[in-house]
DOROGU-459453 format. One record per residue (C-alpha): x, y negated, z; residue in three letters. Coordinates in steps of 0.2 Angstrom, whole numbers, plus 5000, padded with zeros to 4 digits. Each point is the difference from the previous one (the first is absolute). Last residue first. Layout:
<atoms>
XYZala
...
</atoms>
This chain:
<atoms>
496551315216unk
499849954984unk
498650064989unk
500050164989unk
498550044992unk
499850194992unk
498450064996unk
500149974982unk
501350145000unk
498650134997unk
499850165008unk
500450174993unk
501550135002unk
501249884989unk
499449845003unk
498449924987unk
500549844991unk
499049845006unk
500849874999unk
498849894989unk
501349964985unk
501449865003unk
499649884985unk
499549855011unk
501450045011unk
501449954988unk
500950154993unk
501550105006unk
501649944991unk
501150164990unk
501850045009unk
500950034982unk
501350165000unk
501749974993unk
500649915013unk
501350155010unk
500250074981unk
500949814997unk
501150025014unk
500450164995unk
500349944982unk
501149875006unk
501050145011unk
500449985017unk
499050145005unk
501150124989unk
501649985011unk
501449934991unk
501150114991unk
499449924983unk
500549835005unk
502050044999unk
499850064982unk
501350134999unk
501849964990unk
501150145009unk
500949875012unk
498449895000unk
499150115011unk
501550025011unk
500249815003unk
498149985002unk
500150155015unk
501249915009unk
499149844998unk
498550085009unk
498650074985unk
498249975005unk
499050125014unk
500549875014unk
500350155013unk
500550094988unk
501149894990unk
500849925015unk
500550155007unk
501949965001unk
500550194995unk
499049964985unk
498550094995unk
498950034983unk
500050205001unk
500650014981unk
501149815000unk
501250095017unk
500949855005unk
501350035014unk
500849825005unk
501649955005unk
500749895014unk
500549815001unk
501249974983unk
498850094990unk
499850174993unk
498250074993unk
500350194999unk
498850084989unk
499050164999unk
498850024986unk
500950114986unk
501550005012unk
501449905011unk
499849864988unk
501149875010unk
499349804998unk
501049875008unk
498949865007unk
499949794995unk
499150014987unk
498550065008unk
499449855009unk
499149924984unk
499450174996unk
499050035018unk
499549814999unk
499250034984unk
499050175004unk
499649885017unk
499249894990unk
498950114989unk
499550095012unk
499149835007unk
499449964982unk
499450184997unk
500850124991unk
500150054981unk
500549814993unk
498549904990unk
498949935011unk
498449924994unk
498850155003unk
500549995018unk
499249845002unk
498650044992unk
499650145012unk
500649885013unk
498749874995unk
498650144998unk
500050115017unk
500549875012unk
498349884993unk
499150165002unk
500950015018unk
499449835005unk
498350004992unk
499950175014unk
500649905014unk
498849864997unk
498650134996unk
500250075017unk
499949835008unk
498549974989unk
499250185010unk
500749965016unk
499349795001unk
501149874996unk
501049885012unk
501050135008unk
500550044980unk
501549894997unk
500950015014unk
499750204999unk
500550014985unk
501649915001unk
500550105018unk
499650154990unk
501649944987unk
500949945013unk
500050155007unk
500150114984unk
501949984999unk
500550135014unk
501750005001unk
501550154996unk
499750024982unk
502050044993unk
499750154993unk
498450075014unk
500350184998unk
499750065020unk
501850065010unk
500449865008unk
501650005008unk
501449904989unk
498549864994unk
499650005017unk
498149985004unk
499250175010unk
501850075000unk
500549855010unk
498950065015unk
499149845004unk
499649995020unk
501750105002unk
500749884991unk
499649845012unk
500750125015unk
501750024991unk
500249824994unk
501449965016unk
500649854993unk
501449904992unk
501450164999unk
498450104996unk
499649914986unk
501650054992unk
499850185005unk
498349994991unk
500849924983unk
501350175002unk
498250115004unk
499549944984unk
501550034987unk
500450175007unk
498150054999unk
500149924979unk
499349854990unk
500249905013unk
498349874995unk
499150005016unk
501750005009unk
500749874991unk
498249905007unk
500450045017unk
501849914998unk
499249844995unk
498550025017unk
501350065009unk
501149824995unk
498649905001unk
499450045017unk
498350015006unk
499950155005unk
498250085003unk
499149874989unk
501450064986unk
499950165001unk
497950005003unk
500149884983unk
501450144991unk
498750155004unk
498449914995unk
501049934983unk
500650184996unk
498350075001unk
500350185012unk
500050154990unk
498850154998unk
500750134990unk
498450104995unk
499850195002unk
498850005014unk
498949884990unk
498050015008unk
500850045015unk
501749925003unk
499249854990unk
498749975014unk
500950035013unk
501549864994unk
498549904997unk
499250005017unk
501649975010unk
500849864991unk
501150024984unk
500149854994unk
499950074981unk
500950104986unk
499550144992unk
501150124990unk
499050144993unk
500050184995unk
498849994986unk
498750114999unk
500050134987unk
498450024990unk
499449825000unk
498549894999unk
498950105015unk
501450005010unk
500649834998unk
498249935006unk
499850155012unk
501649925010unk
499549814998unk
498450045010unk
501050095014unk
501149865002unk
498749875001unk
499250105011unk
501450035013unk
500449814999unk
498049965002unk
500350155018unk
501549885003unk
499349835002unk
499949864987unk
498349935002unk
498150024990unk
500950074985unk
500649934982unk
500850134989unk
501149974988unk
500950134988unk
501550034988unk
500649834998unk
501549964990unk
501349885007unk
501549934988unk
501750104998unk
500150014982unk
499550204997unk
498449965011unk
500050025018unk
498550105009unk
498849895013unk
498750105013unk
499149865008unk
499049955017unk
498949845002unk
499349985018unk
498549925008unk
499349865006unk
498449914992unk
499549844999unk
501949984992unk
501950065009unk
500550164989unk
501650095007unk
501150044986unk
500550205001unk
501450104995unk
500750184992unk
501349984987unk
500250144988unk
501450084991unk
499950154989unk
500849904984unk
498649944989unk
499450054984unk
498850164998unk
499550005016unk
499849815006unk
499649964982unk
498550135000unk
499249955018unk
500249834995unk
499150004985unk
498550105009unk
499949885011unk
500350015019unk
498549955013unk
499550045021unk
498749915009unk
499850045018unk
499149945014unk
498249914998unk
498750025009unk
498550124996unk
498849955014unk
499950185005unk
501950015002unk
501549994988unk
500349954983unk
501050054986unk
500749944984unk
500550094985unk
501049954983unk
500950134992unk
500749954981unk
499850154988unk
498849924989unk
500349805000unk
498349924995unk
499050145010unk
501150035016unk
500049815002unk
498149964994unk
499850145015unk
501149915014unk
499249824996unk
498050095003unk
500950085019unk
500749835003unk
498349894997unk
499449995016unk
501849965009unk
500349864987unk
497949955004unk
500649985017unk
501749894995unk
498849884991unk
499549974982unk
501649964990unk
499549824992unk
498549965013unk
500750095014unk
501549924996unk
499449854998unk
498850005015unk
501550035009unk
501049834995unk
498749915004unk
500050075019unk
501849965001unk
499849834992unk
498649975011unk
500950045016unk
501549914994unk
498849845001unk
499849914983unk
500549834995unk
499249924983unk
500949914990unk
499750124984unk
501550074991unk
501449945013unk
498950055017unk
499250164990unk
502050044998unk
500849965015unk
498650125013unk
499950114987unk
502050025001unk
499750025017unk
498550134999unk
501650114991unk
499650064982unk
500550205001unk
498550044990unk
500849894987unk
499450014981unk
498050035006unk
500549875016unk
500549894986unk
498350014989unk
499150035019unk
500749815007unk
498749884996unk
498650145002unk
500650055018unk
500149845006unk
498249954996unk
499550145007unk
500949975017unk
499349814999unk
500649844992unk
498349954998unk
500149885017unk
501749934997unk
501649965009unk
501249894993unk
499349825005unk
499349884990unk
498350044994unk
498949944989unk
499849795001unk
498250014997unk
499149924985unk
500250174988unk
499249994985unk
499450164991unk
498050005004unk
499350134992unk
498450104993unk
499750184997unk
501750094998unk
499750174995unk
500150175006unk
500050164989unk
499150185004unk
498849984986unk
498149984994unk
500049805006unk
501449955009unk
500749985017unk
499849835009unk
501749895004unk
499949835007unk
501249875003unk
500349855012unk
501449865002unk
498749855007unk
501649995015unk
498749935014unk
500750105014unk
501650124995unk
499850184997unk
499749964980unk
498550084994unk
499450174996unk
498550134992unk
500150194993unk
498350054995unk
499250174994unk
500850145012unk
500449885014unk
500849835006unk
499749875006unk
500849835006unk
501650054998unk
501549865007unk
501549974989unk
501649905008unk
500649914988unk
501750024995unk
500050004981unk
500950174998unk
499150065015unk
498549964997unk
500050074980unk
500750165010unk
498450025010unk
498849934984unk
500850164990unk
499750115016unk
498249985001unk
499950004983unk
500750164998unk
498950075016unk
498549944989unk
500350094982unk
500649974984unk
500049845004unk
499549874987unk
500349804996unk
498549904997unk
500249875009unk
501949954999unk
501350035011unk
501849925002unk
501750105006unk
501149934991unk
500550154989unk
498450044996unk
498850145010unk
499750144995unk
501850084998unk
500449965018unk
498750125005unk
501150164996unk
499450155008unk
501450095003unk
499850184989unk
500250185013unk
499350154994unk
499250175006unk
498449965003unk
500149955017unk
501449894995unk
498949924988unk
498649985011unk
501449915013unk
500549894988unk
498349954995unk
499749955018unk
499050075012unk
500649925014unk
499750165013unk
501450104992unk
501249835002unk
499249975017unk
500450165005unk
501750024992unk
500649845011unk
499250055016unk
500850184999unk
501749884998unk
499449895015unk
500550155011unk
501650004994unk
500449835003unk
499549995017unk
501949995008unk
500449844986unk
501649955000unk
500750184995unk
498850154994unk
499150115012unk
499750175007unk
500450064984unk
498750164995unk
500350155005unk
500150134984unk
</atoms>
């Protein structure tokens, strides 16, 4: 991946961020240890000192970089301005900055152990401390303790609001440059940094394959130096609902990712039984381009084939740009491939610019029928020539009278806002924590709406469920003709219908495009007493919807239990030798 050339207000920024990790790595702090380890704890040196702030001979360190930084934030609370004498492995001495201020302490290490203790000290203060906001101790490490607790809550924690929030907590003004800064070291110090994320993604992918056996999980690097390019993942509960649950609809889209790092975040995303997005498989890539298009593709090909006896023949719906349209054609020849409705309606709209093509667009979307449609588009011809604009979008690749993919009523892409979320909420993370964001996100998909659908009580889904009841409601007002066992005649002051209840179709189409009874088809359902909900189709179901969560996508451990990674490959070698770093 290339990295941002900069980041606004401050053109440097970026380079200072190495700067930043390197004096965290080089500060050898406990938190760093810990990182290094495997965990991250804050070092808490509020909790050794009392509430106002006061010392007392006696009083013990655990070591000399905590009393360094306990005396530090002591200055800073009582606004003096602290000024060290010395300091090394077996003494820690200072006084107040200003001249002849007698405040003075000093620290020596204990006898037989590791911990520090005051010595002797001087506790008034003469001087008149200081008066202004800005503060010698308030330094970029100083920062990035006072504000790891919120960053660990917050990565997306803005140096603004750090800015606001040291000012109103402390009284002490800080530069952006040093919130910036501080806010690094907390990462790096809470998450590790974006180049251990990189490091670690080949170790994450195996605890993912071995916690959830099934799932695929794989990145890929390119050139001698082994920089990053691909990473490609789909749990093995998604893989399952998607073919055993969900219609054979997918949205293909992509989120463009905007931390340290740039890159691209691409998705696969089924619909469950109710309507809401499913996620199939992610990949995150170096940049969108059309060879990672063709390789997403290609990837989510053997995934299905390898699960599944009989592919699907899919409905896919997407921007249709070059590279993807290629893809799909090769690696799914026998998909329908439709345009999203909302790009199609936004070019429309951006091309026009007219209220009344834009109202008489949308009748056409939803004509039910090829007379329907081209009468809407003979009315939009009246205002203004549209032919050039539908040759650009072919109405069978997003008309609802054309299209020829089963998409029952899913014309837009809902995972956008979706990947837009997770990529909001993960620049600020490294890959391997983003990952584990998106994958919380999904386990926390997986069990509410698995409880969810345990508490319903009718036979379809709350959406079916809806138009069942519309579909009734608007019944009464038809003639019913029973022209056979399964043929009817539905008669109404307008025209009449021809509902055959065995092959599920109307004459209007609503049902098969739809796949749940039109009004037409409720009146001649009720006629001869069937259950109106019972012809809907079977993904609808609560029980599909619940077969679609049935599966549990299990957590992957905390890195201190991650075993050495060192499994031997098929065909010898170890995967030990794998390091991926950003490129």
């Amino acid at each position: 991946m290339k990295e941002k050339e900069g980041i606004d207000l401050f053109g440097g920024l970026m380079a200072d961020s190495s700067l930043a990790v390197q004096e965290l790595m080089n500060s050898n702090s406990l938190a760093v240890q810990e990182l290094m380890s495997g965990t991250s704890i804050a070092v808490q040196e509020h909790s050794l000192v009392s509430a106002d702030h006061s010392l007392v001979v006696g009083q013990e360190f655990p070591d000399v970089e905590t009393c360094r930084r306990t005396l530090k934030d002591i200055a800073i609370a009582l606004h003096f301005d602290l000024r060290i004498v010395k300091s090394d492995r077996s003494r820690f001495i200072a006084r107040c900055a200003k001249e002849g201020c007698p405040w003075r302490v000093h620290v020596a290490k204990c006898n037989g152990g590791p911990t520090f203790s005051i010595r002797t000290l001087h506790g008034e203060h003469t001087c008149e401390g200081v008066h202004n906001l800005h503060h010698q101790q308030a330094t970029v490490g100083w920062v990035a303790r006072s504000v790891e607790a919120r960053v660990r809550d917050n990565p997306g924690y803005k140096p603004k609001e750090i800015l606001q929030d040291i000012r109103e907590k402390h009284g002490v003004a800080v530069s952006y440059m040093q919130a910036w800064r501080g806010k690094e070291r907390s990462l790096a110090a809470v998450h590790g940094t974006f180049e251990d994320g990189y490091r670690l993604l080949p170790a994450y992918c195996e605890q993912i394959r071995k916690t959830n056996p099934g799932s695929i999980a794989q990145a890929y690097a390119i050139g001698q130096e082994n920089c990053f390019h691909r990473l490609f993942v789909s749990y093995r509960a998604s893989i399952y609902g998607f073919l055993h649950a969900c219609r054979p609809l997918l949205e293909l889209d992509r989120a463009h990712l905007k931390g340290k790092y740039l890159g691209a975040l691409l998705c696969a995303s089924a619909v469950d039984a109710d309507g809401a997005v499913y996620p199939l498989a992610f990949a995150i890539v170096d940049v969108e381009s059309d060879d990672n298009w063709m390789w997403f593709l290609s990837e989510l090909r053997k995934l299905l084939g390898v699960n599944t006896d009989k592919m699907p023949v899919l409905t896919i719906l997407s921007e249709r740009h070059n590279g993807l349209v290629e893809a799909v054609i090769t690696h799914f020849p026998s998909a329908f491939h439709g345009f999203c409705l909302r790009y199609v309606s936004e070019s429309f709209r951006d091309e026009f610019k007219n209220t009344k093509l834009v109202n008489l667009f949308w009748s056409a979307v939803y004509s039910l029928t090829t007379a329907e449609f081209e009468a809407k588009v003979g009315e939009m011809m009246e205002v203004q020539d549209v032919m050039p604009w539908f040759q650009l979008f072919p109405p069978n690749l997003w008309a609802i009278a054309f299209f020829e993919g089963v998409r029952y009523g899913h014309c837009t892409i809902g995972i956008t806002e979706v990947l837009y979320n997770w990529a909001l909420e993960g620049h600020e993370l490294p890959i391997v924590q983003m990952m584990e964001y998106i994958r919380n996100q999904l386990t926390f998909w997986f069990h509410n709406r698995r409880n969810i659908g345990l508490s319903w009580t009718s036979i379809l889904v709350p959406s079916a469920e809806k138009l069942i009841l519309e579909a009734i409601a608007d019944s009464n007002c038809y003639q019913v003709l029973r022209a056979n066992k399964v043929e009817f005649e539905i008669v109404s002051s307008e025209r009449t219908n021809i509902v055959d209840i065995q092959r599920r179709c109307c004459s209007c189409r609503r049902w098969q495009i739809y796949g749940i009874p039109c009004a037409h088809a409720a009146a001649a359902l009720l006629s001869c007493g069937e259950d109106v909900r019972l012809y809907a189709q079977e993904c609808f179901s609560v029980s599909t919807y619940l077969e679609g969560y049935s599966q549990i996508i299990y957590p992957v451990p905390d890195r201190p239990l991650w075993k050495e990674f060192s499994d031997v490959m098929e065909g010898g070698g170890h995967k030990a030798d794998i390091i991926i770093r950003p490129s």
